[in-house]
Every structure is written in structure tokens, then in C-alpha cells.
N, C-alpha and C positions, 0 to 999 in steps of 0.2 A: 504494500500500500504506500503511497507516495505521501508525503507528510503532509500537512495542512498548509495552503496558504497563509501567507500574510501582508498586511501594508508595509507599514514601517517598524521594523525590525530593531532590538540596543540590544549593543554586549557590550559591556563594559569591563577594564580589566588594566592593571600595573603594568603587563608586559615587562616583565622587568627579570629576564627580558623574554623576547616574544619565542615562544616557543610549539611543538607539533601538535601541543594543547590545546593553544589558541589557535592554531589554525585550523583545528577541527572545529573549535565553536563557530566561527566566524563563517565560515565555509558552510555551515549546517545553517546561520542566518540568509547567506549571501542568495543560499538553495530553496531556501521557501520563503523570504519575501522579495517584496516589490525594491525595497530600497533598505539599505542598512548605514546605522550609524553607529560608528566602534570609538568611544569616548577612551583615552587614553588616562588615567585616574594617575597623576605620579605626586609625589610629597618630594618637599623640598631635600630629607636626607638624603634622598636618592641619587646615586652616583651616576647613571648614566642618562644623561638630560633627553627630557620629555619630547623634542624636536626632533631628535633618535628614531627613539620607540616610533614616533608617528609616522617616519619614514618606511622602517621597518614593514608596519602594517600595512602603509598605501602601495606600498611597491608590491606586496605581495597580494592584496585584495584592491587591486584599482580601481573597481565598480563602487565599492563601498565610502562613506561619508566618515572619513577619520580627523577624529577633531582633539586636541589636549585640553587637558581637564585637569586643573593644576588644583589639587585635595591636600590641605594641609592641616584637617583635622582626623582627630584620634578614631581608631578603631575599637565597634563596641555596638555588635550586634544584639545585643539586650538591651541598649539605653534609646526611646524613642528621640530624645532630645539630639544624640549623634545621629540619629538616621535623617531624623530631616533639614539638619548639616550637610548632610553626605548628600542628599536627594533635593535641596537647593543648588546644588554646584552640577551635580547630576542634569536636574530640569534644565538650568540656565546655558545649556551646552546642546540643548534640541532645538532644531526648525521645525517642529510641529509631533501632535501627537504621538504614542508610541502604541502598537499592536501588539506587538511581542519582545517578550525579555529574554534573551540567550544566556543559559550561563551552566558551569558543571556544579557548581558549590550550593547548597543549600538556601543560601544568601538572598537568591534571585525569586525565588515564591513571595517576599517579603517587600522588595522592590517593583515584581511586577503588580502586586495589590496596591502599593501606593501612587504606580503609577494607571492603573484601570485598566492594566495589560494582559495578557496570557502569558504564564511562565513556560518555556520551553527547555528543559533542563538536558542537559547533552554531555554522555559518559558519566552518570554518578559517578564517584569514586576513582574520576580516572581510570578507570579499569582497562579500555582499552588500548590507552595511551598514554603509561605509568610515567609521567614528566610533572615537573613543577616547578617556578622560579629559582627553589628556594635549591632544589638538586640542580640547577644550572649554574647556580653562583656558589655552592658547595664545590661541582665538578665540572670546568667545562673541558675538558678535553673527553667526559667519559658520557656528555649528554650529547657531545657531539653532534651524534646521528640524529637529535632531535631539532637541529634549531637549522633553522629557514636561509636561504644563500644569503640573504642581508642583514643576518646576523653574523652569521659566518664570516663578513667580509670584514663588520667591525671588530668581532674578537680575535680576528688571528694576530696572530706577532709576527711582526714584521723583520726577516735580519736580511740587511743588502748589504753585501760584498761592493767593495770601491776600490779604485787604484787606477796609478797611471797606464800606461800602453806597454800591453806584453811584462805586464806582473802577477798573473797568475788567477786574474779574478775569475774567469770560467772555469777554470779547474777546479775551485776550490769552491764556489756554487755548485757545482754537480757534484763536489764530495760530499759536501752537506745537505745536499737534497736528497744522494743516496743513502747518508748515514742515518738519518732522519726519517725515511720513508717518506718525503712529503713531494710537494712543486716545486718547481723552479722555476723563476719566470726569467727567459732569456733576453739578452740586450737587442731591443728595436733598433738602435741605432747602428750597430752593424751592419746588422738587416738592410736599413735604409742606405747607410754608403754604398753597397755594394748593388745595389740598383737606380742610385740620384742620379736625376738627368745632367748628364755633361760629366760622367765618372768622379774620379778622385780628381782631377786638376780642377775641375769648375770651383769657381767662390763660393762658400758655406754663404748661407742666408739665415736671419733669424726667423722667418718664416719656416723652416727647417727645421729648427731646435724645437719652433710651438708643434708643431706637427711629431716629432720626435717624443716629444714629451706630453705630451696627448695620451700619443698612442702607448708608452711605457706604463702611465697610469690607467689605463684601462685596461692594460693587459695583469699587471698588478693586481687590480682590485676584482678580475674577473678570477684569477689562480685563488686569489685569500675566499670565493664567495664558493669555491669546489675543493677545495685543501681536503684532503682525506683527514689532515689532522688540525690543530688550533696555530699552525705553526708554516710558512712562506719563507723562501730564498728567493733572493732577488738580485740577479747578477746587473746593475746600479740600478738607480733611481731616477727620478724628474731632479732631488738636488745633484747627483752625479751631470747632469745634460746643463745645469747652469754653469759648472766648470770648462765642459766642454766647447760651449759656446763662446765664454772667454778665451777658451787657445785659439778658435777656427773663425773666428768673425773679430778679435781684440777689445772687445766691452762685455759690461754684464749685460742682460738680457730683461729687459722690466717685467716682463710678459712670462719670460720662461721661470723666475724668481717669484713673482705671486705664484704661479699654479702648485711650485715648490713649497712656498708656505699654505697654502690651502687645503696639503696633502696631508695624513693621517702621520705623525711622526713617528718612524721605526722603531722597535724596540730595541733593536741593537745596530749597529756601520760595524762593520770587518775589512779593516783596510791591506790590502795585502803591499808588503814593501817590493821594495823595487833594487832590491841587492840581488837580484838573482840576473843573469845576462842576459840582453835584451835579441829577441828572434822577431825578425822581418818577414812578415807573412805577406806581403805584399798590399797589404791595407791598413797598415800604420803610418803615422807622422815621422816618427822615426828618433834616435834615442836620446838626441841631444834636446827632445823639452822632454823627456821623461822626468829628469830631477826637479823641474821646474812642476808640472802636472802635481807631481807626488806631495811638494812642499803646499801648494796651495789646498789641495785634499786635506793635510794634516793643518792648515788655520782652519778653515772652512770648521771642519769636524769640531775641531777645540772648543769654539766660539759657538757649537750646537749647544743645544740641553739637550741630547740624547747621547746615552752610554757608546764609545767606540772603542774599538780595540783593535792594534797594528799584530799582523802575523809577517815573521820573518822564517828564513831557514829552509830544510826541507820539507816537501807537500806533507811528510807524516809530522813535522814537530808545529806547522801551520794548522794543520788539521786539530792538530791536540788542543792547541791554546784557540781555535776558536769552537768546537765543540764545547769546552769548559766554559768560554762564555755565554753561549746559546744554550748551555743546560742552566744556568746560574738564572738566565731571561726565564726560562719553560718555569723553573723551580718557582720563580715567584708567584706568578698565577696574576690575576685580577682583584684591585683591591674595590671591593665594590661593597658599599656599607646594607647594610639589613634594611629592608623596608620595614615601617611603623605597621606593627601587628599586636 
């Protein structure tokens, strides 16, 4: 039997964060009414901002009406004084009537009565879909398999490999994406030299770098949003292509330099040195601005607030001291404080 219609459809919920739970409520709204509206309920302790979550949700239900809903009163399903706190901030956050209440918790008989709704209650007990915020911020590498690609995309860690020309950084990204089991996401700009109209001799263009650096972030935030794990290599970055563009054009890049701060800061740089001899594969600058490349990498880096660390030596003693620092990254986890319950 197909489930009942409905007009206008609420689920409401923390999303915090949005996980295979909520996508079944929502998805169970989105399926038997006409239009759905999914209030995003967040309290100020909350560590990952409400602007997030509501991304989160509209990217993955784009039909539905996702709107935040900033709650910064107590929890306290026995007090009617809290409910109608909670169901003022609730109402003032609808365009019109509500039909049905979506929800798995008990919660929602209580809110759909107050608002003159039908409760439609979906997986009591979670039973089919054993997930909850609270085991996502306990474990996310082991709910993994539960949270939605644009979840995925903001909880991975980020570790990008950098360095000057013919130092080692593709070797030592693909060691670490094999020792890891995880992605790698490889350098577009390569890619892009070895197909730019007018070869290697043609004049670099900062039109180049944006297109470069475009396509590197997209290609990034697509590997972190399918990562088998919580965890991305990244053989450079959009800030790696702002240095670049200062060797191959001689100025910084305004354009290439915002996209670079607008980006998700890595959790760790791996800068590989450049004491090892330099091999000419026929698509490098060649070795006399190596020293100069390298030196600018390490201000750059310095003057970050994000953790770096230089690998020298052979690929096994490189390998060693940057696994120690991508497990020390994994070890720490996500500091994300308790929601008010």
C-alpha cells in the first residue's frame, strides 16, 4: 500500500551532523507530500555552524524547503513552558500550514498535536538504520558508511604533499594513499601543461592558474565527498598553484589567492625537500629555481596556521616521518562539542 498523501510536510532535526537517518526521514517526507520543509534546529554550543548542516541537506534533498532555525533554548520534553519555546521558533520558521510531522523519536506525536498535524513516525527505534549524531561525533571514521557525500566532503582531513620541481611529491602521495588505503587526488596542472595550447614555450596566463585551480578544487573536494575513508592525499593544492603562478607569470595572483583562502584548510602540508638530484623529464623548469621554489614553499607554509612538516632523505625514512605525522592528524579526531540535551 502506498502511504498517504500529504500537503505540507516538517521534519525537523540538529543534523548535527546529517546522517543515513535523516535521510530516510526526509526522503519518507519528500515521498508522500506535496512540499516539504526541513527546519535545521542548531544551539549556539554547537560546533559545526548551522549554514553547514543546511547545505548539507539542500544539496542532498533539493526539492525540499531547508531553512535554519537557530534554538537556543533548553531541552525538556515534560515542561509545556519549553515546548512552546521550542514550537514558537518552530512556527516562526513556516510559510504556511503544516499536514504532517516527520520524525523517528517519540517527540513528534506531541509537536504534531500542537501543531493540528498528522504524526508520521518513521523507523521507531532506528531499527532499520542503527545511526545517530551522537555515534557520528563519538566515531566518524567507523559511521562512515552512514553519512551522505557532503558530509563526507567536510569531515575528511585533508594532507597535501608540496614541493618544488622533481622533489618527490608524486611518489610520496601515492605512498601515502597506498599506505592509507585511501584517494589521491592527482596534480591538474600537469595534466594541463602537457596539453596548453602553444606547449611548454607559450607565456603562462593567469587565466590558467584560475582554470588550474578551479579544476584542482573540484577535483579535491569530489575524492574527500567518495574517500573510502575520513582521510584524502593531495598531490598540491589551489595554495600550491598560487606559488606557481608567481614563478611562470612573476606576480601573485589576486584571483588565484582568494579561491586559496576560501578553501577548507588542510589538516596537515608535507613538504618534500629538495636535497635529492634533480631529473628532467622533459616538463620541468629546470633546476636552477628549484632552490628558489623550495624557499618560498617553506615562508609560505611558516606564515600558514596549518601544521607542516619537511620530509628529507630516502623514500623509506620520508615515508616514516610523514606517516607519523598523518597518524598524529587521524589520532586526533574532531573536536566537536555535545549538543544541549
Amino acid at each position: 500500500m502506498s502511504p498517504a498523501r500529504h500537503g505540507h510536510g516538517l521534519v525537523i532535526g540538529k543534523f548535527y551532523p546529517f546522517h543515513a537517518g535523516h535521510q530516510a526521514l526526509v526522503r519518507a517526507a519528500t515521498g508522500s507530500c506535496d512540499r516539504v520543509t526541513v527546519e535545521v534546529m542548531a544551539h549556539a554550543v554547537e560546533s559545526i555552524p548551522v549554514d553547514v548542516r543546511v547545505g548539507w541537506v539542500q544539496a542532498e534533498h533539493p526539492t525540499a524547503r531547508v531553512v535554519a532555525a537557530p534554538d537556543d533554548h533548553d531541552v525538556d520534553f515534560d515542561s509545556p513552558e519549553v515546548w512552546d519555546l521550542h514550537m514558537a521558533v518552530i512556527e516562526s520558521h513556516l510559510d504556511g500550514p503544516v499536514d504532517a510531522v516527520f520524525t523517528s523519536d517519540a517527540y513528534g506525536e506531541e509537536m504534531a498535536r500542537r501543531l493540528g498535524a498528522t504524526w508520521v513516525q518513521v523507523d521507531p527505534g532506528r531499527a532499520s538504520i542503527p545511526i545517530s549524531g551522537t555515534a557520528v561525533r563519538a566515531d566518524v571514521g567507523g559511521s562512515w558508511w552512514a553519512l551522505p557525500s557532503p558530509v563526507r566532503a567536510w569531515f575528511a582531513k585533508r594532507v597535501v604533499v608540496v614541493g618544488a620541481e622533481s622533489t618527490g611529491t608524486t611518489t610520496l602521495a601515492d605512498a601515502l594513499g597506498a599506505h592509507y588505503g585511501t584517494t589521491v587526488v592527482p596534480e591538474f596542472g600537469r595534466e594541463w601543461t602537457e596539453r596548453r595550447p602553444g606547449g611548454l614555450a607559450a607565456p603562462w596566463h593567469t587565466a590558467e592558474f584560475d582554470l588550474v585551480a578551479r579544476e584542482q578544487a573540484a577535483q579535491e573536494d569530489a575524492a574527500a565527498a567518495a574517500a573510502p575513508r575520513p582521510l584524502v592525499v593531495c598531490d598540491t593544492d589551489v595554495f600550491a598553484t598560487t606559488l606557481w603562478h608567481e614563478r611562470y607569470v612573476g606576480s601573485p595572483s589576486p584571483t588565484v589567492r582568494a579561491l586559496a583562502r576560501a578553501r577548507p584548510a588542510p589538516a596537515l602540508y608535507v613538504l618534500t625537500g629538495d636535497e635529492i638530484p634533480f631529473v628532467q623529464d622533459g616538463m620541468r623548469d629546470g633546476e636552477h629555481v628549484r632552490e628558489w621554489m623550495q624557499g618560498r614553499f617553506r615562508e609560505e607554509l611558516a606564515a600558514r596556521e596549518v601544521p607542516w612538516v619537511e620530509v628529507r632523505g630516502s623514500h623509506e625514512e620520508r615515508l616514516a616521518v610523514a606517516t607519523a605525522a598523518v597518524d598524529e592528524v587521524v589520532a586526533a579526531g574532531w573536536d566537536l562539542a555535545d549538543p544541549v540535551g
